[in-house]
Jmol script that loads the backbone (N, CA, C; Angstrom):
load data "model"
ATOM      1  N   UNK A   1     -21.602  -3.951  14.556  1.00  0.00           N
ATOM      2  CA  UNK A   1     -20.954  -4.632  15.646  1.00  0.00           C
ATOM      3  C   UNK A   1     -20.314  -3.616  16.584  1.00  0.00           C
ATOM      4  N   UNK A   2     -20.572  -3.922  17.830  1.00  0.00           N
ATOM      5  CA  UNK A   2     -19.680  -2.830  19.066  1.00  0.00           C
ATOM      6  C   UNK A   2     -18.162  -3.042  18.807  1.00  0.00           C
ATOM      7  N   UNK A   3     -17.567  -1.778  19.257  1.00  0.00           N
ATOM      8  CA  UNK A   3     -16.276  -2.155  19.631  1.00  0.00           C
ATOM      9  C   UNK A   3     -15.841  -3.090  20.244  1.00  0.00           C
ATOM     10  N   UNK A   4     -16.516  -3.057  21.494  1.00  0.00           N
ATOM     11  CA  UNK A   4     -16.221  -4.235  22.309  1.00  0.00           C
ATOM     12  C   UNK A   4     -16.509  -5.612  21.894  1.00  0.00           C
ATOM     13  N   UNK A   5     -17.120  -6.075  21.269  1.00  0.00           N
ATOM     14  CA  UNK A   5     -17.443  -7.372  20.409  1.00  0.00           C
ATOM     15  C   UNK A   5     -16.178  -7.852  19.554  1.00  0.00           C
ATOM     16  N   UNK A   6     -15.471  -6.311  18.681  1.00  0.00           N
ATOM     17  CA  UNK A   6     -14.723  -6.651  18.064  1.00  0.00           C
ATOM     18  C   UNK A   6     -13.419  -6.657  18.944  1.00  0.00           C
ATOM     19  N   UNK A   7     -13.161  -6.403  19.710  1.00  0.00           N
ATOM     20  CA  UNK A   7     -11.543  -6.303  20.019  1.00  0.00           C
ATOM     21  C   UNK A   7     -11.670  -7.460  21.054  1.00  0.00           C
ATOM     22  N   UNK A   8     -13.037  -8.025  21.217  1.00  0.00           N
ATOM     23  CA  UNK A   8     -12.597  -9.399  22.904  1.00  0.00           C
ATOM     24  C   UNK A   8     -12.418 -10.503  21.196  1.00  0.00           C
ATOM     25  N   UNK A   9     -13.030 -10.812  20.188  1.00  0.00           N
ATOM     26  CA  UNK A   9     -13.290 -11.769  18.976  1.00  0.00           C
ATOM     27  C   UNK A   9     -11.750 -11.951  18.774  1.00  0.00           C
ATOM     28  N   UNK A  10     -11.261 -10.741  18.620  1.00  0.00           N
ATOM     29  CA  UNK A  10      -9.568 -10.135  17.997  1.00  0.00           C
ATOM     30  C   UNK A  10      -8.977 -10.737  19.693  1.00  0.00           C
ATOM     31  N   UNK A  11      -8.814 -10.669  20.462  1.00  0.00           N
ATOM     32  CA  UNK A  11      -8.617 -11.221  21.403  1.00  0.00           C
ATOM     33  C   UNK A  11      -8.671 -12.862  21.593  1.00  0.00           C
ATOM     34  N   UNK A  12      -9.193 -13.140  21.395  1.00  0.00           N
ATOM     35  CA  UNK A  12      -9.614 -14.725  21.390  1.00  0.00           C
ATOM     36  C   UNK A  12      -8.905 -15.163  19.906  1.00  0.00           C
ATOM     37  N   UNK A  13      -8.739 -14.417  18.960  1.00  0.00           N
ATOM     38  CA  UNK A  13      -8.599 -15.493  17.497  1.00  0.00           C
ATOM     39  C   UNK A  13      -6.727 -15.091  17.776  1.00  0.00           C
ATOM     40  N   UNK A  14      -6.367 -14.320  18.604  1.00  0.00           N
ATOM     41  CA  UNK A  14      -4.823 -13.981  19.219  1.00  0.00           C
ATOM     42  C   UNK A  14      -4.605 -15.221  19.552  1.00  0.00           C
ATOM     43  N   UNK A  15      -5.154 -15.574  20.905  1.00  0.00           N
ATOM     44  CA  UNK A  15      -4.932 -16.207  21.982  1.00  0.00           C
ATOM     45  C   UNK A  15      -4.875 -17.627  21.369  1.00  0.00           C
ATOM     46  N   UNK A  16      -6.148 -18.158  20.127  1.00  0.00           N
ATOM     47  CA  UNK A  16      -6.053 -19.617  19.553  1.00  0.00           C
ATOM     48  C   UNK A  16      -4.710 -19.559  18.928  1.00  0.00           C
ATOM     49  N   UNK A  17      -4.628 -18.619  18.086  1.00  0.00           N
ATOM     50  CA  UNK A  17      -3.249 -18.594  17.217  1.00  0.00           C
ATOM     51  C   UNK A  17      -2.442 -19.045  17.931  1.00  0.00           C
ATOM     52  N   UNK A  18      -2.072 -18.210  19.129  1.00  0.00           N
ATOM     53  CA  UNK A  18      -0.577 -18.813  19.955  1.00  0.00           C
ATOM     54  C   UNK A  18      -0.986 -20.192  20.214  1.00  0.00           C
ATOM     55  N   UNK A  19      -1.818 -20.546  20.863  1.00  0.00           N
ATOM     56  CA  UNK A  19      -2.174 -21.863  21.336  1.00  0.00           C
ATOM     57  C   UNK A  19      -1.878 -23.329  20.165  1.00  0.00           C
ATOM     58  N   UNK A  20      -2.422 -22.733  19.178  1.00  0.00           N
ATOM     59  CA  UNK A  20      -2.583 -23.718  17.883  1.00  0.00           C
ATOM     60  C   UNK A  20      -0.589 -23.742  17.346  1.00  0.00           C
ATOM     61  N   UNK A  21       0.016 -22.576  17.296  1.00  0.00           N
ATOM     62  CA  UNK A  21       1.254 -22.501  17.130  1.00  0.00           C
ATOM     63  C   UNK A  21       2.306 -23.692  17.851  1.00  0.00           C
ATOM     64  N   UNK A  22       1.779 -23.435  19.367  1.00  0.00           N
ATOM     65  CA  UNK A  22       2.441 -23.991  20.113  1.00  0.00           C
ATOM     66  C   UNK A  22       2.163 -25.942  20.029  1.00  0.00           C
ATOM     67  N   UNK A  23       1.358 -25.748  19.867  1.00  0.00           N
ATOM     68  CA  UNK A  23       0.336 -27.498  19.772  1.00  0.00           C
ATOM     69  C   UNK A  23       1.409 -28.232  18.622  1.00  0.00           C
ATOM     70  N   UNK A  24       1.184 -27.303  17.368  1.00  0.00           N
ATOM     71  CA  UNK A  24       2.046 -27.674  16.131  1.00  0.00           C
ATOM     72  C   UNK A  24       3.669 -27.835  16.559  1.00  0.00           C
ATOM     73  N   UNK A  25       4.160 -26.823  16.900  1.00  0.00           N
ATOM     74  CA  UNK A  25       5.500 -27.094  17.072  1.00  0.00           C
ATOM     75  C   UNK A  25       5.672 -28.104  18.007  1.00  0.00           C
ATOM     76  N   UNK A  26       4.940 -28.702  18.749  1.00  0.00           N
ATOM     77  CA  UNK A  26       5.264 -29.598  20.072  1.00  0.00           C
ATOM     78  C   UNK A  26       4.578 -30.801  18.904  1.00  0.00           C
ATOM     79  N   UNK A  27       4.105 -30.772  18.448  1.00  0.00           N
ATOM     80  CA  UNK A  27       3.455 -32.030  17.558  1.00  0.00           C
ATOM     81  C   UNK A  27       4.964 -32.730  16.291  1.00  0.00           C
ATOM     82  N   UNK A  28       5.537 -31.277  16.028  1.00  0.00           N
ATOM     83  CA  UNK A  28       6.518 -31.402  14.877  1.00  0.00           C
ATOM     84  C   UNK A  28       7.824 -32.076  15.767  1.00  0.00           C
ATOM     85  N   UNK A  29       7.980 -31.447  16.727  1.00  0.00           N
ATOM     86  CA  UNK A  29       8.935 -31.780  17.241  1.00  0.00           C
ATOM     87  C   UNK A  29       9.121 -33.407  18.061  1.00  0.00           C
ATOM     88  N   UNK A  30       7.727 -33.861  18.566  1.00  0.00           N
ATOM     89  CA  UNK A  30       7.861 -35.103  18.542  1.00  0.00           C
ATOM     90  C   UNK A  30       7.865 -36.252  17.136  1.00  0.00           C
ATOM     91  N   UNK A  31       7.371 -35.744  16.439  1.00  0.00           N
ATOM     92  CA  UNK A  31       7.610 -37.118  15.278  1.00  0.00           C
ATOM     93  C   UNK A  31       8.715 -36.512  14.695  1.00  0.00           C
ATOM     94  N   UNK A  32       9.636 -35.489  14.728  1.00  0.00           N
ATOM     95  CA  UNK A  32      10.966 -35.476  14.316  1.00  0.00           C
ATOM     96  C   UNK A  32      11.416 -36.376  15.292  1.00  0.00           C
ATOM     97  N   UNK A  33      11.339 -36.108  16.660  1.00  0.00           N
ATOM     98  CA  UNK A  33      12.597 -37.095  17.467  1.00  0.00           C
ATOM     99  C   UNK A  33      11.992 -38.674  17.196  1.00  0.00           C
ATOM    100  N   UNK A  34      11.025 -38.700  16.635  1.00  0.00           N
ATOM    101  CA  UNK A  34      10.686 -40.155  16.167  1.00  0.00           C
ATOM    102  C   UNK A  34      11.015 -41.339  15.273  1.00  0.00           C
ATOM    103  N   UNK A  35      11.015 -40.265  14.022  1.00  0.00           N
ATOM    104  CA  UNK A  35      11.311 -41.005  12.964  1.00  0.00           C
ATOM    105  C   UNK A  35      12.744 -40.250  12.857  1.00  0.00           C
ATOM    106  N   UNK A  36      14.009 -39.507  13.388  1.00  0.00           N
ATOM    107  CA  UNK A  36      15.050 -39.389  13.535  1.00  0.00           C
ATOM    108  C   UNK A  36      15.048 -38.766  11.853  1.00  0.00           C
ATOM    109  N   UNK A  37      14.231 -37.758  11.405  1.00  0.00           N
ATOM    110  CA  UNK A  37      14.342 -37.154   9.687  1.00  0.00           C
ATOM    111  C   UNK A  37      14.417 -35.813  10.424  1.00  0.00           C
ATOM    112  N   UNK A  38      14.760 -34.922   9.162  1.00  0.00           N
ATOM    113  CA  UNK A  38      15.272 -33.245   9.279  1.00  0.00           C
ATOM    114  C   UNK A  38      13.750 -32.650   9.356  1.00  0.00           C
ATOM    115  N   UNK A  39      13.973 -31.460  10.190  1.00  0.00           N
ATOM    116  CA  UNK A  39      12.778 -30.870  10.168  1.00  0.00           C
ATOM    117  C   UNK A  39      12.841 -29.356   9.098  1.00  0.00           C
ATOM    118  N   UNK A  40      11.869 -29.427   8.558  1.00  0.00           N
ATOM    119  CA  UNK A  40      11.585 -28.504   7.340  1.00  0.00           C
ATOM    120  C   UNK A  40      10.812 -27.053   7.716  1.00  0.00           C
ATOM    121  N   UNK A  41      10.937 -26.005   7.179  1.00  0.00           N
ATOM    122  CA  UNK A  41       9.774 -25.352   7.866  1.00  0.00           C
ATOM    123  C   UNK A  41      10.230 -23.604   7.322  1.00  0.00           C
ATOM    124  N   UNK A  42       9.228 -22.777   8.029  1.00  0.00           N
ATOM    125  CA  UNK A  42       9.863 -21.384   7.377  1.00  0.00           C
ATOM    126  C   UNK A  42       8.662 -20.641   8.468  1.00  0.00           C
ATOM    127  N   UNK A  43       8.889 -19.216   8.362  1.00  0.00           N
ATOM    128  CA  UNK A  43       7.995 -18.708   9.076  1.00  0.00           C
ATOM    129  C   UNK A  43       7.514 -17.398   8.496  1.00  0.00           C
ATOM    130  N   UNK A  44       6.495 -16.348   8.305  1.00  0.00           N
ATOM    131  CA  UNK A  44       6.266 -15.089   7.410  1.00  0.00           C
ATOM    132  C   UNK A  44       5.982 -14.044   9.038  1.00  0.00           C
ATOM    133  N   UNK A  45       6.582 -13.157   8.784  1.00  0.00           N
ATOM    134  CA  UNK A  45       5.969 -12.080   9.568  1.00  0.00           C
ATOM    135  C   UNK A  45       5.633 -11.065   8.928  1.00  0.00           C
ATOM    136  N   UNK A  46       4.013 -10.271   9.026  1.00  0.00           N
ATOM    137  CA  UNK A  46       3.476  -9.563   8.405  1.00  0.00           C
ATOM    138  C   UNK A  46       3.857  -8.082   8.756  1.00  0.00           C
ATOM    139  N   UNK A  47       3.811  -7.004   8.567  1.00  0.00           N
ATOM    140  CA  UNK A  47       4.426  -5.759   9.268  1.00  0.00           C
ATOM    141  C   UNK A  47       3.684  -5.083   8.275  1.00  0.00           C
ATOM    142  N   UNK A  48       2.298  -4.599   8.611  1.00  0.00           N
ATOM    143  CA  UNK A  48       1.385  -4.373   7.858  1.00  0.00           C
ATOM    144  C   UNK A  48       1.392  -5.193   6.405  1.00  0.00           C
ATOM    145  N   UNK A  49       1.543  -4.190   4.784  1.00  0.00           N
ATOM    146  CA  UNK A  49       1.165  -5.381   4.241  1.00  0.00           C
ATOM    147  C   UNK A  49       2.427  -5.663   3.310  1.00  0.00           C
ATOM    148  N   UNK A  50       3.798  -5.978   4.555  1.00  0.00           N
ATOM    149  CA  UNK A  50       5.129  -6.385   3.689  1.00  0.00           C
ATOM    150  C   UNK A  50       5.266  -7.565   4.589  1.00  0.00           C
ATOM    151  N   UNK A  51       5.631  -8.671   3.934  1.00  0.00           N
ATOM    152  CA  UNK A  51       5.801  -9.980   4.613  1.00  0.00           C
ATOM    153  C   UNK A  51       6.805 -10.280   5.167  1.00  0.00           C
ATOM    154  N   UNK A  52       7.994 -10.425   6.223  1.00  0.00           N
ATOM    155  CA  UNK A  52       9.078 -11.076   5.774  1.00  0.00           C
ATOM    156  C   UNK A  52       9.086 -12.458   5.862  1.00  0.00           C
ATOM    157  N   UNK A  53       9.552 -12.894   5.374  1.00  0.00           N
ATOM    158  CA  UNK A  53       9.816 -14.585   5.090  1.00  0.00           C
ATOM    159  C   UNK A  53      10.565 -15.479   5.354  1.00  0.00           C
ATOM    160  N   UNK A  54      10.705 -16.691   6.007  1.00  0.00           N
ATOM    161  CA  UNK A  54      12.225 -17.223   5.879  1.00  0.00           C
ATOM    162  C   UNK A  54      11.895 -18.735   6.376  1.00  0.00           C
ATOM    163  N   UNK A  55      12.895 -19.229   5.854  1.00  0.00           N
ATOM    164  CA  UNK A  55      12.687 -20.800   5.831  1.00  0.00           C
ATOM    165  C   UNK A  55      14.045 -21.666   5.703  1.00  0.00           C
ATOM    166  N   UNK A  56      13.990 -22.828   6.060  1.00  0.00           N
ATOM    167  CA  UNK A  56      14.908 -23.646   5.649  1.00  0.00           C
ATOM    168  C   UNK A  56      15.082 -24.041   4.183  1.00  0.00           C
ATOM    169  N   UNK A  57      14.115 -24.355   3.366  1.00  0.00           N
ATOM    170  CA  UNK A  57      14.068 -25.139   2.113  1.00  0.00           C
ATOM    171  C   UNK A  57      13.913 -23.909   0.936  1.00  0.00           C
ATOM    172  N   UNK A  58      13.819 -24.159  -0.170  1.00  0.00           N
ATOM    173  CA  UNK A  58      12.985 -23.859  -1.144  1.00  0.00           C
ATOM    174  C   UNK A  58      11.538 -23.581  -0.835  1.00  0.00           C
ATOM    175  N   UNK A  59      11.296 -25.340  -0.927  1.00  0.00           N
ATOM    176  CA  UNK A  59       9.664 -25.903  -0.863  1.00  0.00           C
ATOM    177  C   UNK A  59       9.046 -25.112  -0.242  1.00  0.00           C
ATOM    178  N   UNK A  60       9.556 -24.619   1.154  1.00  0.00           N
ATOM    179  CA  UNK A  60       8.792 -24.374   2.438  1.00  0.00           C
ATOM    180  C   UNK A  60       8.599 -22.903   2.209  1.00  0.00           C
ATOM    181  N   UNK A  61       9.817 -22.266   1.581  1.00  0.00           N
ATOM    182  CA  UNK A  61       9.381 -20.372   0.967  1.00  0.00           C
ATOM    183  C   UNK A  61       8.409 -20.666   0.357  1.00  0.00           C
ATOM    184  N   UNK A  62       8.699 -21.573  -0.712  1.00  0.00           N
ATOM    185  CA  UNK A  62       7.419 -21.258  -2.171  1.00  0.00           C
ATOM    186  C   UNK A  62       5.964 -21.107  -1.367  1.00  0.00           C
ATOM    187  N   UNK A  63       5.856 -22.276  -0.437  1.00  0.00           N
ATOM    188  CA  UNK A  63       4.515 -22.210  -0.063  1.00  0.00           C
ATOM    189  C   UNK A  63       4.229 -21.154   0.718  1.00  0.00           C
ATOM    190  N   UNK A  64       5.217 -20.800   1.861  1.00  0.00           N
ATOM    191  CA  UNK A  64       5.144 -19.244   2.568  1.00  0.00           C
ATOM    192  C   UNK A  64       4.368 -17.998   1.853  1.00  0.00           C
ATOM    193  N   UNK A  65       5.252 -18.177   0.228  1.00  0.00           N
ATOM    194  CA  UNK A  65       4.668 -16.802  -0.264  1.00  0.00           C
ATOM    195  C   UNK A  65       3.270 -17.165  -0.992  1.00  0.00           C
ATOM    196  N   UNK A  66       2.739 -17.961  -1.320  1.00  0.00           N
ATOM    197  CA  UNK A  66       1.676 -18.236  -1.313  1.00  0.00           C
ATOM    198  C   UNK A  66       0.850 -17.992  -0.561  1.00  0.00           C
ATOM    199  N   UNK A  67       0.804 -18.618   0.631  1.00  0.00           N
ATOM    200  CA  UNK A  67       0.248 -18.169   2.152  1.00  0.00           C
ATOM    201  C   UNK A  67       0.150 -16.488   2.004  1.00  0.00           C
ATOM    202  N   UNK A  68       1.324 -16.004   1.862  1.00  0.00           N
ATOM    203  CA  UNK A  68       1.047 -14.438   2.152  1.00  0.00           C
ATOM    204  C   UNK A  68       0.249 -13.930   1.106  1.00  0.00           C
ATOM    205  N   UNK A  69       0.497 -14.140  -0.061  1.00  0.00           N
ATOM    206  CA  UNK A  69      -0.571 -13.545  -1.150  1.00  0.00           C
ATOM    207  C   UNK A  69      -1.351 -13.866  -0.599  1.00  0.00           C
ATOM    208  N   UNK A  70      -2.232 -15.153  -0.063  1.00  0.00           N
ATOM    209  CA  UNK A  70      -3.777 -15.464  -0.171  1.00  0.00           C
ATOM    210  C   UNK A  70      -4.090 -14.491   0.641  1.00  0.00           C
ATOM    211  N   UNK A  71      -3.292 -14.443   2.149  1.00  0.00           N
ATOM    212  CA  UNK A  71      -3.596 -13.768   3.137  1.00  0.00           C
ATOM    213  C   UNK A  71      -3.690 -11.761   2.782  1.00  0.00           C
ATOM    214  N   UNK A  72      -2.916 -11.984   2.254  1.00  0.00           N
ATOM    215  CA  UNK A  72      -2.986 -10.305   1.878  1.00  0.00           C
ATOM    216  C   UNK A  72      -4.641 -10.143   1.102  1.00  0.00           C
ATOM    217  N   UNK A  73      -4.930 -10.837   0.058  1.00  0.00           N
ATOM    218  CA  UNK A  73      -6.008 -10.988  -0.841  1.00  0.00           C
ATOM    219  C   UNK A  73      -7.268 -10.918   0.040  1.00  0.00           C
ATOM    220  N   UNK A  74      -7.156 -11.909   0.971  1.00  0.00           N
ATOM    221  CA  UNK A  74      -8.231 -12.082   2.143  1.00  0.00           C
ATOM    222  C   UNK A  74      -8.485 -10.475   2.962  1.00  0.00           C
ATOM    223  N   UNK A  75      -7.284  -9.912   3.535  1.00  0.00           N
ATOM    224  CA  UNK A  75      -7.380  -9.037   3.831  1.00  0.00           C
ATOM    225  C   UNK A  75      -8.087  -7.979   3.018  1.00  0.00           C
ATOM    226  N   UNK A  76      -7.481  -7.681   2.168  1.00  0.00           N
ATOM    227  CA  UNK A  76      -8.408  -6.766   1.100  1.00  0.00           C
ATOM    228  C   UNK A  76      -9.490  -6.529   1.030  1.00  0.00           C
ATOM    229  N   UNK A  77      -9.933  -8.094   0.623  1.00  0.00           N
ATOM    230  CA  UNK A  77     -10.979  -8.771   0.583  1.00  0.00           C
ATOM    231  C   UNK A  77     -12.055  -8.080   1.697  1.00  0.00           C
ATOM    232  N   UNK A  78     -11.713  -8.120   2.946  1.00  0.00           N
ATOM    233  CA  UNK A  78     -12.377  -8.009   4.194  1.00  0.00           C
ATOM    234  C   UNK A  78     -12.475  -6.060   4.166  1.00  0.00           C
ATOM    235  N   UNK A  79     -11.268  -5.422   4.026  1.00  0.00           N
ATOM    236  CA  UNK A  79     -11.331  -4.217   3.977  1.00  0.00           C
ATOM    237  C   UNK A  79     -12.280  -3.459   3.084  1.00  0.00           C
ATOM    238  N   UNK A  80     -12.476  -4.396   1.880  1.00  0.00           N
ATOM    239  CA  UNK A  80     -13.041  -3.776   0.630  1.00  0.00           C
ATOM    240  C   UNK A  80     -14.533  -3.908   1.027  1.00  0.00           C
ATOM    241  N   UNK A  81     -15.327  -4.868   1.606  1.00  0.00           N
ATOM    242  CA  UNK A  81     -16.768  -5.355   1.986  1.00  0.00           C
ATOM    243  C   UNK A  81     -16.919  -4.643   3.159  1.00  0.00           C
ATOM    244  N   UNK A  82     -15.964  -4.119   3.772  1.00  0.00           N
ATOM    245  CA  UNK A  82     -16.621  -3.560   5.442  1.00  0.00           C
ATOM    246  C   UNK A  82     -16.392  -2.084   5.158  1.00  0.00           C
ATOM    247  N   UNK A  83     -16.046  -1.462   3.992  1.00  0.00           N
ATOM    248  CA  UNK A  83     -15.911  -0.064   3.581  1.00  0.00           C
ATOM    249  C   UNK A  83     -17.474  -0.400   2.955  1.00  0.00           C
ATOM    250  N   UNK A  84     -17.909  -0.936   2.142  1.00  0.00           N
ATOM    251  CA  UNK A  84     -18.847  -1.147   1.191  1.00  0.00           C
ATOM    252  C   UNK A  84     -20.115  -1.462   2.794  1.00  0.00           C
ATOM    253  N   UNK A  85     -19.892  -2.075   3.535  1.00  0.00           N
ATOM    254  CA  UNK A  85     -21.153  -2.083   4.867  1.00  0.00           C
ATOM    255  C   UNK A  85     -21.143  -0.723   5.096  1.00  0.00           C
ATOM    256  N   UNK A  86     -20.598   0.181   5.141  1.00  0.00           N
ATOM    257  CA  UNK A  86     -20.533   1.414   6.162  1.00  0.00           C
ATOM    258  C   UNK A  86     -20.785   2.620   5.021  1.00  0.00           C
ATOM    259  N   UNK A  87     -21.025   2.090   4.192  1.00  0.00           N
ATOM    260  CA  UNK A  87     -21.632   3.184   2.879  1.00  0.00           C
ATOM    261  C   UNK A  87     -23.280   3.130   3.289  1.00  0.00           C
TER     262      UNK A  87
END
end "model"
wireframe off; spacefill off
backbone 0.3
color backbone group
């Protein structure tokens, strides 16, 4: 694959992220003011491969760090097969 293939792909899967982010929080935030219940939630930021984490609940960490393992695993995952293409 060209460089250029890869960094417009990495470009575009940026650009959905924010988009899809924003959709969700505007989605959460109307059926909170709806049904008048607490809103739950947490957020992970990656900084290479240390997560930080944070949330309102319990519930909402537990699943966070889940999320980050898979995601770290995935990563690997991807690093380990595209070292193994270039052999």
């Amino acid at each position: 694959m060209e460089a250029r293939t890869l960094f417009e792909t990495g470009l575009v899967l940026v650009f959905v992220g924010f988009v899809l982010a924003f959709i969700s929080t505007f989605i959460l935030m109307l059926r909170g003011s709806r049904t008048g219940s607490k809103l739950k939630g947490g957020g992970i930021v990656m900084l290479g491969p240390f997560p930080i984490i944070f949330g309102t609940d319990r519930g909402s960490v537990k699943v966070l760090i889940l999320l980050s393992i898979i995601l770290m695993i995935v990563v690997l995952a991807f690093m380990w097969f595209s070292s193994l293409a270039t052999r």
